[in-house]
N, C-alpha and C positions, 0 to 999 in steps of 0.2 A: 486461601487464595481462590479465586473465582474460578470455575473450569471453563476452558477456553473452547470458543467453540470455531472451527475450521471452516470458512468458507467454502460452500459447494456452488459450481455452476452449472444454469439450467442449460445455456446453449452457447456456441459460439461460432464465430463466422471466422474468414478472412475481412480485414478493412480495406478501404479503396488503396489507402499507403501502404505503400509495403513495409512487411513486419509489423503490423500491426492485428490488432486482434479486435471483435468485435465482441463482447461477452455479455452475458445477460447472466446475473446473480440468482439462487435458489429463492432468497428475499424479494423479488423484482427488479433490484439494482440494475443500471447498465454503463457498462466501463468500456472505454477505448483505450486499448493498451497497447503502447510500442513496446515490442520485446524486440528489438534490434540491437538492443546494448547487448545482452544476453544468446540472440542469435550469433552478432558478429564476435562475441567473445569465447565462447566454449566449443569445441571439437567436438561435441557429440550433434551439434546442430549443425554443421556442415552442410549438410546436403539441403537444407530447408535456405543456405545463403546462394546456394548455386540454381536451386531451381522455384520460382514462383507460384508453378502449377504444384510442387508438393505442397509448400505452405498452405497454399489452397484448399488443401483435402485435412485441414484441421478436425475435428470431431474431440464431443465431450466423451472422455476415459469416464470406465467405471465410477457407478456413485458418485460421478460430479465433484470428485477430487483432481481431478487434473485436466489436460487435455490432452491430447494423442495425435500425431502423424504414422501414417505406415513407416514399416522398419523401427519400430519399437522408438521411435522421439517421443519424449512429452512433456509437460510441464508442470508443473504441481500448482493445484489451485491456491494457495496459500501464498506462494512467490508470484502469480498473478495481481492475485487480492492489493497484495504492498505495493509491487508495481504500480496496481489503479490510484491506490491512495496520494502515494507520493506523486505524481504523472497529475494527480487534480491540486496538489497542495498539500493535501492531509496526511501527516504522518503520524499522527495521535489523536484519538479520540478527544474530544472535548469534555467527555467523564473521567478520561485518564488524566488531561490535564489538573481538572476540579479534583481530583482525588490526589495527584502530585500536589495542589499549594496545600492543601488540608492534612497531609502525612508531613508536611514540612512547617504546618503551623501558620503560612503566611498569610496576612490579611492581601488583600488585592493590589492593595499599595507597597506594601513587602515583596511579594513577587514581582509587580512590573520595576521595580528597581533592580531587584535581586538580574533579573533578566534584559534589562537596558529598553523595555518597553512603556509606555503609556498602561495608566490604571485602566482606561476605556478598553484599549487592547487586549488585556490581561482580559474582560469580563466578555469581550466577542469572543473568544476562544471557547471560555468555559461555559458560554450561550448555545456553541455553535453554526454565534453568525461569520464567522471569517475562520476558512480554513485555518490549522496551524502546522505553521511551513519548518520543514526539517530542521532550519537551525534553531528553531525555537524550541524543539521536538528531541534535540542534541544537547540543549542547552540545562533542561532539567535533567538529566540522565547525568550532566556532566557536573551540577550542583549536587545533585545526591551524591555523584562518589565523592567528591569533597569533604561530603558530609561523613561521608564515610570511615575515612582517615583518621 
């Protein structure tokens, strides 16, 4: 199995909206991330929903694995990473997909049925001309364990 490699970030702001992040990847990438799901759902961020001006004072934690607020808040660059993905569309790599029909044997036409898609569809995916949207992303994970059985 391939080793996985962890997303580092080189910088990040606050964004104009609130709860939003403004992040710039070790690779050049740059992601706008709402983290307001995750602010207004967990207790440890508390104080980042009460106050604007903490949000504010974000900064990249060590080695660009996370990011940090005073009073020990932070976030893991990794649960960033997915956030940006999903937040653009993309919840699977387009080589993960091509490497899902091919451990499953299916010709192009086999999978966009298998998955209730067009064959065109199936090959923008595995091009990476069209993001691929979660439940598509849900969908192979949910034929594997089938497969599984």
């Amino acid at each position: 199995m391939p080793r996985k490699t962890l997303p580092r970030i080189a910088s990040v702001a606050a964004g104009k909206k609130p709860l939003t992040l403004l992040i710039r990847w070790e690779k050049g990438r740059e992601s706008r991330v709402d983290v307001s799901g995750l602010v207004e759902t967990f207790r440890v961020y508390e104080p980042l929903r009460r106050s604007p001006e903490l949000f504010g004072r974000v900064q990249v934690g060590d080695y660009g694995t996370d990011v940090c607020w005073p009073d020990e808040i932070d976030m893991a660059a990794d649960t960033l990473w997915r956030l940006a993905q999903e937040q653009s569309g993309q919840t699977m790599s387009p080589d993960a997909f091509k490497h899902w029909r091919e451990r499953k044997a299916y010709t192009l036409d086999v999978a966009a049925a298998a998955l209730g898609l067009s064959r065109r569809m199936v090959a923008y995916y595995e091009q990476g001309a069209k993001p691929i949207p979660r439940v598509v992303a849900l969908a192979t994970h949910a034929l594997d364990s089938l497969s599984m059985k």
